[in-house]
DRENDO-1510 file (C-alpha; in Angstrom, 1 decimal, always signed):
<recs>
REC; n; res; u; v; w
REC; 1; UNK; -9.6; +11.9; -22.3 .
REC; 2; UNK; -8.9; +12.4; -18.3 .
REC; 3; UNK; -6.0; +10.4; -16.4 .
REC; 4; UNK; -5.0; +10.1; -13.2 .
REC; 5; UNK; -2.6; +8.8; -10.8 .
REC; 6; UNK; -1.8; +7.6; -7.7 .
REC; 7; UNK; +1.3; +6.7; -5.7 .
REC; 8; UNK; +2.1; +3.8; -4.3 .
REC; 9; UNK; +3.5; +3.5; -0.8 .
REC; 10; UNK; +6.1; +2.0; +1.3 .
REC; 11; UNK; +5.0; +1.2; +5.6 .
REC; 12; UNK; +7.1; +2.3; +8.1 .
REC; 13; UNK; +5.5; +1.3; +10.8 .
REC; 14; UNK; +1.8; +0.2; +12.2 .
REC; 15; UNK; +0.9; -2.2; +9.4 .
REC; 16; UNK; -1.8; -4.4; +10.3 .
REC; 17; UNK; -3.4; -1.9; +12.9 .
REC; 18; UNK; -5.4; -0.4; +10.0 .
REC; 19; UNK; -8.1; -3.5; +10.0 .
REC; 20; UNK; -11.2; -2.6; +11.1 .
REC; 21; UNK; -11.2; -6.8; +13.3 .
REC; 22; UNK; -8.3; -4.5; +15.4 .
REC; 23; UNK; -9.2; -0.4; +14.6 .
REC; 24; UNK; -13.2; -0.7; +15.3 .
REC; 25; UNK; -11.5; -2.3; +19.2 .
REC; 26; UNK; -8.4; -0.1; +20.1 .
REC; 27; UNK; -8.1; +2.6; +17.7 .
REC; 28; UNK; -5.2; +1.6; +14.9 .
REC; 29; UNK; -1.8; +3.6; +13.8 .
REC; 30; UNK; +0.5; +3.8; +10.9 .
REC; 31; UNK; +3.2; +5.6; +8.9 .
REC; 32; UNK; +3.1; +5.9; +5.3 .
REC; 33; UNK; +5.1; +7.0; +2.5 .
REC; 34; UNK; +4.1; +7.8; -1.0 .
REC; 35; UNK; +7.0; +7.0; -3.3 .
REC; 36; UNK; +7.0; +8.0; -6.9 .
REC; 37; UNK; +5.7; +4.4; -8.9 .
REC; 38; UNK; +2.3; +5.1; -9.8 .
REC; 39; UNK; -0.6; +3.4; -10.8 .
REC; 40; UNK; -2.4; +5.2; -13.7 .
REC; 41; UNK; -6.3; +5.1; -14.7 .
REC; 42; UNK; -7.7; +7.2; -17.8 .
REC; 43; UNK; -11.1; +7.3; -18.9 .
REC; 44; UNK; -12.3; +8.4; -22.3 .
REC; 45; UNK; -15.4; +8.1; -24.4 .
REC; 46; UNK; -15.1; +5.4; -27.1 .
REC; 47; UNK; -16.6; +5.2; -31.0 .
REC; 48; UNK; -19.1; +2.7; -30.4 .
REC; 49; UNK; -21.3; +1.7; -27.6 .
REC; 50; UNK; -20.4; -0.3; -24.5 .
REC; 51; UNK; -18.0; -0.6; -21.9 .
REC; 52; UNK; -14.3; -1.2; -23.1 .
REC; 53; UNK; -11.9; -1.8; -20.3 .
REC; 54; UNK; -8.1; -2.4; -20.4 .
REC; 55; UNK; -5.7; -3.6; -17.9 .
REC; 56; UNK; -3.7; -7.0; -18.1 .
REC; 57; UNK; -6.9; -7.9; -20.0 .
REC; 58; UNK; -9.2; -6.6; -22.2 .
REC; 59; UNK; -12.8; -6.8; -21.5 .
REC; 60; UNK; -16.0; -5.2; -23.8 .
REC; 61; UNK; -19.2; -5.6; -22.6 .
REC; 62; UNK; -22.7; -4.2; -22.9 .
REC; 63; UNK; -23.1; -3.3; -19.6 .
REC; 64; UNK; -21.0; -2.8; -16.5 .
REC; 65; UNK; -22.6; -6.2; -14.2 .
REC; 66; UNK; -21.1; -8.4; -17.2 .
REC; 67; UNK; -17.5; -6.8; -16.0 .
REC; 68; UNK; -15.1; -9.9; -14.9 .
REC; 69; UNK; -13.3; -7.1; -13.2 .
REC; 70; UNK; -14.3; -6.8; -9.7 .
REC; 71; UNK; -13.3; -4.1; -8.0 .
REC; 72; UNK; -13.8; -2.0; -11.6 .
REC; 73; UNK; -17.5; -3.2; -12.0 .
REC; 74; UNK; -18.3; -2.5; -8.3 .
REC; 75; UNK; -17.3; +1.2; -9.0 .
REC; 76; UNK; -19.5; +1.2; -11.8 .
REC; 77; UNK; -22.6; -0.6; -9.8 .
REC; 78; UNK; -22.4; +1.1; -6.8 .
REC; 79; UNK; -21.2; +4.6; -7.6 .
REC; 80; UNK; -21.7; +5.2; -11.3 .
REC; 81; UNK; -24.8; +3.4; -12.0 .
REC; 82; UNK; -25.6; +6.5; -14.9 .
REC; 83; UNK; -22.6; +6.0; -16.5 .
REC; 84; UNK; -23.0; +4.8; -20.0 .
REC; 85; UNK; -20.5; +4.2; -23.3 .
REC; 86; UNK; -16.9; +4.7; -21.4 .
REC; 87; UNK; -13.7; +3.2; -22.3 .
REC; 88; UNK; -11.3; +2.6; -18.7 .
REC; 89; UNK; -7.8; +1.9; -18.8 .
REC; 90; UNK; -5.4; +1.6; -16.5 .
REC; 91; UNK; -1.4; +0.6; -16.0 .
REC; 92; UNK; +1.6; +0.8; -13.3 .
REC; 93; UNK; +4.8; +1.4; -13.1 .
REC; 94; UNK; +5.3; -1.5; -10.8 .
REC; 95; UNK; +3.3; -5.2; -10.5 .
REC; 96; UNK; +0.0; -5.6; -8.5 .
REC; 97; UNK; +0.3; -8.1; -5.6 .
REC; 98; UNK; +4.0; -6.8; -4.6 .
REC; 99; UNK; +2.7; -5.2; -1.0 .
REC; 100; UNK; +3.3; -1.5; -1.9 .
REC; 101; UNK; -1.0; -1.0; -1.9 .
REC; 102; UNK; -1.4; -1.2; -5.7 .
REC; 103; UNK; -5.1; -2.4; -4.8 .
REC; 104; UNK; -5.9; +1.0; -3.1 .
REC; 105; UNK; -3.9; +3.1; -5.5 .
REC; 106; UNK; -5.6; +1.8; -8.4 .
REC; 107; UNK; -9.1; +2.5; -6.4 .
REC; 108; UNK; -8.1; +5.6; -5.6 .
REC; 109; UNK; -6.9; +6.6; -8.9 .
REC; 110; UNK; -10.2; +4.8; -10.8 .
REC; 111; UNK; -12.6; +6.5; -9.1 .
REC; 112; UNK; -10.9; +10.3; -9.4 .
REC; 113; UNK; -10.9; +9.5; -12.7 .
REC; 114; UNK; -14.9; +8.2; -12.8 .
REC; 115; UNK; -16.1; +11.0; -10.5 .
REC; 116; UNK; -14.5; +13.6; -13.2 .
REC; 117; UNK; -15.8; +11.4; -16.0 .
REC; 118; UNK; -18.9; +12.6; -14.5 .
REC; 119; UNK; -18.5; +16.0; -14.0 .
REC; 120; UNK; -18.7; +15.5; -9.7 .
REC; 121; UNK; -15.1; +15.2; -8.8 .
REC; 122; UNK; -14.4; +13.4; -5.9 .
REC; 123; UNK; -12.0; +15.1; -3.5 .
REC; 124; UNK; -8.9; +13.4; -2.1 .
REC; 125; UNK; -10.2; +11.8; +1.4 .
REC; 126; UNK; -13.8; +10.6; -0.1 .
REC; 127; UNK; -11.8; +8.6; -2.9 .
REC; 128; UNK; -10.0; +7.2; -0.2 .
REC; 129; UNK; -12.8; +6.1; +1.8 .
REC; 130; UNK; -15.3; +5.0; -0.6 .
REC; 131; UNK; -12.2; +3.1; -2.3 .
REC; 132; UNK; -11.8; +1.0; +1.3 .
REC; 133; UNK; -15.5; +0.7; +1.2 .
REC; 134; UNK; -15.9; -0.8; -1.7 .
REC; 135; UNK; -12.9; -3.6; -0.9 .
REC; 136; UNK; -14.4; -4.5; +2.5 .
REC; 137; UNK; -17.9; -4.1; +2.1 .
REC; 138; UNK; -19.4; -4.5; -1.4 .
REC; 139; UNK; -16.7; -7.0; -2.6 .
REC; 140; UNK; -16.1; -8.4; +1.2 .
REC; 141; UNK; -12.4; -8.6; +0.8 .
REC; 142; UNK; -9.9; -8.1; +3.8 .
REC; 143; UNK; -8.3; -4.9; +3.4 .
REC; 144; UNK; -7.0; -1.8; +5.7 .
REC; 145; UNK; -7.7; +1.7; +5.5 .
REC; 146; UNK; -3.7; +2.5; +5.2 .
REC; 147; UNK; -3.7; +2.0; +1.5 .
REC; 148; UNK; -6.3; +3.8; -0.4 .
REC; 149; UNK; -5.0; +7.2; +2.5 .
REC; 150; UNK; -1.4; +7.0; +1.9 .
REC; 151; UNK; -1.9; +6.9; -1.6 .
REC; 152; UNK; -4.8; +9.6; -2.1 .
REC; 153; UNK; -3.3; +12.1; +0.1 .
REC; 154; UNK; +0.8; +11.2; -0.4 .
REC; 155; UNK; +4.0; +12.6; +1.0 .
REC; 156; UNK; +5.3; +10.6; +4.3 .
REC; 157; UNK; +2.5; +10.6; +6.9 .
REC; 158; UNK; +1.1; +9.4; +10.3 .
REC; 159; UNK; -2.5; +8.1; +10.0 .
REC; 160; UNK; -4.9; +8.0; +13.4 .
REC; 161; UNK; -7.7; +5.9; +13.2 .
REC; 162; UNK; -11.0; +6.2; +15.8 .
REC; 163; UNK; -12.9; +3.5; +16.6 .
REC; 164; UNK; -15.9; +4.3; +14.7 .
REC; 165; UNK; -13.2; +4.4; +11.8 .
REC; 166; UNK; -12.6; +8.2; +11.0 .
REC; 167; UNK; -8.9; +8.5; +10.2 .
REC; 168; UNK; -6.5; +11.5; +10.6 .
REC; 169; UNK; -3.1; +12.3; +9.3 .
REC; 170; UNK; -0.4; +14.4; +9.8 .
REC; 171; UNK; +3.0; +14.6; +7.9 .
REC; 172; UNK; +6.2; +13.8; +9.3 .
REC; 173; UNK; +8.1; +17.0; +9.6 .
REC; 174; UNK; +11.5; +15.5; +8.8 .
REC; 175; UNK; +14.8; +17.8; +7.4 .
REC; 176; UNK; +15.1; +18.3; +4.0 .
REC; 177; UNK; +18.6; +16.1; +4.3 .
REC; 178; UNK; +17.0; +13.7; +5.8 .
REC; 179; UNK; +14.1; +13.3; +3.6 .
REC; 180; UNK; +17.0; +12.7; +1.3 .
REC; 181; UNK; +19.1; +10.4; +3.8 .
REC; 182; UNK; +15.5; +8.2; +3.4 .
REC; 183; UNK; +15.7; +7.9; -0.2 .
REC; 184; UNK; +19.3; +6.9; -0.5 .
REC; 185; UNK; +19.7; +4.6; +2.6 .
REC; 186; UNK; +16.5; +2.6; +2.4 .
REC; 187; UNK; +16.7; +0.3; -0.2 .
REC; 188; UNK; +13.8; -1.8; -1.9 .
REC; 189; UNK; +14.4; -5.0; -3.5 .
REC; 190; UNK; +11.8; -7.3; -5.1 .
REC; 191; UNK; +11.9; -10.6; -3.8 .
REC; 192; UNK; +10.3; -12.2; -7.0 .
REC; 193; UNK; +7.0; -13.3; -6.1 .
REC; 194; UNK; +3.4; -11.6; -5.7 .
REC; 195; UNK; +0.4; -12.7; -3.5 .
REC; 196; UNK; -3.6; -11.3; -2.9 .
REC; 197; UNK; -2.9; -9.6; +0.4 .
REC; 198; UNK; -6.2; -10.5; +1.1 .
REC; 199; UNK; -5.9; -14.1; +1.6 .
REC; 200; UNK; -2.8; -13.0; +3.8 .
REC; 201; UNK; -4.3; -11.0; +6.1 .
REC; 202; UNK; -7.6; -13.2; +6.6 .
REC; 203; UNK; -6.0; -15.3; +9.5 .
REC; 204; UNK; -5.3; -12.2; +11.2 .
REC; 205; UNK; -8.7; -10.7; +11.0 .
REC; 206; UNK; -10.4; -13.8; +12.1 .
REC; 207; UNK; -8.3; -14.3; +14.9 .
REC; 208; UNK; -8.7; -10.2; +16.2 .
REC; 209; UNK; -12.6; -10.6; +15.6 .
REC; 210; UNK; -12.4; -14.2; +18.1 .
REC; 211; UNK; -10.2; -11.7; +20.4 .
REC; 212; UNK; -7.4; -14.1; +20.1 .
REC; 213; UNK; -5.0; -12.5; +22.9 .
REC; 214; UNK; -1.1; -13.2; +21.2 .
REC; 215; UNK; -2.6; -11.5; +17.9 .
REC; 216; UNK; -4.0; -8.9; +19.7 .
REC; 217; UNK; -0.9; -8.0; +22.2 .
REC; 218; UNK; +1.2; -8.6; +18.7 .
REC; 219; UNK; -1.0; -5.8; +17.1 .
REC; 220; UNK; -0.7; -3.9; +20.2 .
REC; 221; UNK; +3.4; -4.2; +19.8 .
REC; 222; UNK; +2.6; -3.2; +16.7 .
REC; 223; UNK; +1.0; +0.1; +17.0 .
REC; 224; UNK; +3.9; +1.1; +19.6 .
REC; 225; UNK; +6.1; +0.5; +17.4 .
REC; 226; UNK; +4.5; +3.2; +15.1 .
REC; 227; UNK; +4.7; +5.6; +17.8 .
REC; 228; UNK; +8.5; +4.8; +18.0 .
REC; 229; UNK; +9.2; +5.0; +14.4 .
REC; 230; UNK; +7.9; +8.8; +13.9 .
REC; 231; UNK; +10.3; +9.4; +16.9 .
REC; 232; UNK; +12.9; +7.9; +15.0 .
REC; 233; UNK; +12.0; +9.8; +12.0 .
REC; 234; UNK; +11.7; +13.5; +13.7 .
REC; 235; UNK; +15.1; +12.5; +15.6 .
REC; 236; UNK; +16.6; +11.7; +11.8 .
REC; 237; UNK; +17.9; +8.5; +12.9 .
REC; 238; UNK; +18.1; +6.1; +10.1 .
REC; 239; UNK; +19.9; +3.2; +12.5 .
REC; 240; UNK; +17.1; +3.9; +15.2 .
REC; 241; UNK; +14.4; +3.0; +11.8 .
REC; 242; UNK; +16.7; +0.2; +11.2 .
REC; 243; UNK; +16.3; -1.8; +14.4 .
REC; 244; UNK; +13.0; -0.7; +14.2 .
REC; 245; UNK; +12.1; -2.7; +11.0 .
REC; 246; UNK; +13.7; -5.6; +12.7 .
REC; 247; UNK; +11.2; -5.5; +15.8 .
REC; 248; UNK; +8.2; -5.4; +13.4 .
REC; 249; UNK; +9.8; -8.5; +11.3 .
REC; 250; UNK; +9.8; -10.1; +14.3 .
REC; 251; UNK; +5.8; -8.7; +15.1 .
REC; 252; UNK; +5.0; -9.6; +11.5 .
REC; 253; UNK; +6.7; -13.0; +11.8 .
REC; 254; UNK; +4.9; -14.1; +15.0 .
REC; 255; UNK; +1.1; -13.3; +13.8 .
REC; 256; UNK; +1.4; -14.7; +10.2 .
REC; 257; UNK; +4.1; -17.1; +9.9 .
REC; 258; UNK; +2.6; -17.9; +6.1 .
REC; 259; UNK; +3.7; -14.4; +5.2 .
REC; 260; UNK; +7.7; -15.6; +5.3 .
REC; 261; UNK; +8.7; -18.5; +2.8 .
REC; 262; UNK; +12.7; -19.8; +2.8 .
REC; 263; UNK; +13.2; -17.6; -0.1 .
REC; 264; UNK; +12.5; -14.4; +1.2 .
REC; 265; UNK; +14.2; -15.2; +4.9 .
REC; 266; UNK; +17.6; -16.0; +2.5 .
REC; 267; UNK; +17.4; -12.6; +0.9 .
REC; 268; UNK; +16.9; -10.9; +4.2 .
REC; 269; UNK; +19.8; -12.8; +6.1 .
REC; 270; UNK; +21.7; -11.8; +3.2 .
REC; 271; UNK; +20.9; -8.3; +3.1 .
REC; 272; UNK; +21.9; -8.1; +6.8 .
REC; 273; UNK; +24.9; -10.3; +6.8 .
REC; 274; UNK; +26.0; -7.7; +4.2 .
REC; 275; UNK; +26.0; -4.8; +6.8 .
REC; 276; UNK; +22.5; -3.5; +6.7 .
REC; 277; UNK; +21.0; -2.3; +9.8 .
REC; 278; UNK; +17.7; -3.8; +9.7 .
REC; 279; UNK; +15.0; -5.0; +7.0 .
REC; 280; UNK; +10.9; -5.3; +7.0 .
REC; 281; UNK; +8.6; -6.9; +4.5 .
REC; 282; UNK; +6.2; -4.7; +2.6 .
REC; 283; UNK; +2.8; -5.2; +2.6 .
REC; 284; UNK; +0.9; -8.7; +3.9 .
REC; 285; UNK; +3.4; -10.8; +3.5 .
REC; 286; UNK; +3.6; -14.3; +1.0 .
REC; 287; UNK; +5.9; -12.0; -1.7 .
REC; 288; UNK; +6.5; -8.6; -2.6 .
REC; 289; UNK; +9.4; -6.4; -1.5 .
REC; 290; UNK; +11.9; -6.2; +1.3 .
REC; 291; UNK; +12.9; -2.8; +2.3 .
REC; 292; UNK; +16.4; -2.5; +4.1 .
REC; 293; UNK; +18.2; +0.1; +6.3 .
REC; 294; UNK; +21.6; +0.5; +5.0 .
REC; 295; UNK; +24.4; +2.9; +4.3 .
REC; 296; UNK; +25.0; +2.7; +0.8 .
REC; 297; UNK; +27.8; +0.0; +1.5 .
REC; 298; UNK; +29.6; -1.4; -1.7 .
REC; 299; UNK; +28.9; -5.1; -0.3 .
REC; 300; UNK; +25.5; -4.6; +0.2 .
REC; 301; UNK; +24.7; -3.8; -2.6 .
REC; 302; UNK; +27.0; -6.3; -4.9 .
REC; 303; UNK; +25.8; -9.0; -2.5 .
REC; 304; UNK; +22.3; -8.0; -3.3 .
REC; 305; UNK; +23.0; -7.7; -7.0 .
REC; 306; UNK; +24.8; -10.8; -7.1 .
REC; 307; UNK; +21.6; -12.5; -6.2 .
REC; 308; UNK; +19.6; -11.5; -8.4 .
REC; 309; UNK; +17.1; -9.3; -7.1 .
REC; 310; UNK; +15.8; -6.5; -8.6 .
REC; 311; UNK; +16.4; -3.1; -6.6 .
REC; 312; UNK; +14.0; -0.4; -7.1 .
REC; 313; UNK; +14.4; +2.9; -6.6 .
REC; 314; UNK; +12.6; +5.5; -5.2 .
REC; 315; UNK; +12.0; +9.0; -4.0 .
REC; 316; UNK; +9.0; +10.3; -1.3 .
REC; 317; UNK; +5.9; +11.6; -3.7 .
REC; 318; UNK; +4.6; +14.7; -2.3 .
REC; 319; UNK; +1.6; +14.5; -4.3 .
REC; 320; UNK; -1.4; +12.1; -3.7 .
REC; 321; UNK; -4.0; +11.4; -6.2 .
REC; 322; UNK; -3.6; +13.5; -9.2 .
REC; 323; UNK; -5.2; +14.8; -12.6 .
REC; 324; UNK; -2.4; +14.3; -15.1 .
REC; 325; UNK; -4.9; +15.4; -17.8 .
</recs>
């Protein structure tokens, strides 16, 4: 049996500049960090013949175009058309459709897993990449290039991408009491509901292909404030992040209204009534988490608890995609 993982990941700043309707234009930015919820994938040779795959379903089929699973059976078509008799099966510590890029994680992780299945392991960077091709082009979905990186190569990072597409990272060379400052003064609560980012960020990527000019001077914003948040990050300034998160509500707010519903601007208001510093939304938008900048204030926190939303904790994985067996 082989399994793999992949982190999930939590932005920090750029979101949104990662589509190639903005990237392919202007070049796109964004920081990254892995945290330690992982989605897993192993892949095993059953007893009988066919393909059996497991996830919140179970599917067996003859052959691999009869797979309901989309993004599974395009891995299959497109990359591992030789592949015969396999059993795939796959879990997470945390929900799909929550914004912390479980859609690229899981790619990521499923095809590590495929290409050692078939005795060609792919490295690090080409999972990412063919992971972000298969979303956009062979299943035409809107997707960014942030999540399938951040999760295959991990640890907190600043992505570059060209404008024929090529990204390149660099970690953030933060203090090792600040790396833990991170971990126990951002604070990640689940607002309750999930979403397809993809139908999310459609409006956005139709409206940067039409060179709409408030999306594109948003994304613009956007990216700058990227720039800033590193410098926020190498300075160790945890209130400087917090305001930060507050500007890119606003950026996210203003170029997809759809992403914010009553429920999730109560929890936030709350949150900062309570004394934190600032708070962004994770991911697209529609659901998901909200990730605050706070001390570790008593208030806060009962305030949050006493609403009922779940906090999750977390530390910065170091680690990208990985063979656990």
């Amino acid at each position: 049996m082989i399994i793999t993982r992949s982190p999930l990941r939590i932005t920090l700043g750029g979101g949104g500049t990662d589509l190639e309707s903005y990237y392919s234009a202007f070049g796109g930015f964004f920081i990254s960090a892995a945290i330690d919820k992982y989605v897993y994938v192993s892949v095993s040779e059953p007893f009988r013949p066919g393909f059996f795959i497991k996830y919140s379903k179970l599917e067996e089929v003859e052959k691999a175009q009869n797979l309901e699973h989309p993004l599974i059976r395009s891995m299959l078509l497109e990359k591992y058309q030789n592949l015969r008799d396999l059993e795939f099966s796959s879990f997470a510590d945390v929900p799909a459709g929550t914004g912390l890029g479980s859609s690229g994680a899981f790619a990521v992780a499923g095809l590590r897993a495929l290409s050692r299945f078939s005795s060609e392991p792919l490295d690090p960077i080409a999972c990412a990449e063919l992971a972000y091709w298969l979303e956009n082009k062979s299943l035409k979905e809107t997707s960014g290039k942030q999540d399938p990186y951040a999760s295959a190569l991990g640890g907190l990072r600043a992505f570059t991408i060209s404008q024929d597409g090529a990204v390149t990272s660099q970690p953030i060379a933060v203090t090792n009491d600040f790396s833990e400052a991170i971990e126990a003064n951002l604070h990640l609560y689940f607002t309750g509901l999930t979403r397809r980012s993809s139908e999310v960020l459609l409006s956005q990527d139709q409206k940067s292909k039409s060179g709409d000019r408030g999306i594109l001077d948003n994304l613009h914003l956007t990216k700058e404030l990227g720039y800033r948040a590193v410098e926020a990050l190498e300075r160790s300034s945890i209130s400087e992040l917090g305001n930060l998160f507050n500007l890119q509500w606003e950026q996210k707010l203003s170029r997809s209204p759809e992403s914010v519903n009553e429920h999730i601007h109560y929890l936030r208001n709350l949150g900062l009534a309570s004394g934190a510093i600032g708070s962004k939304l994770i991911g697209a938008g529609g659901g998901g988490f909200l990730l605050f900048a706070a001390e570790p204030l008593p208030r806060f926190l009962r305030e949050m608890k006493s609403a009922g939303v779940r906090k999750v904790s977390f530390s910065i994985s170091h680690h990208g995609v990985q063979d656990v067996i």
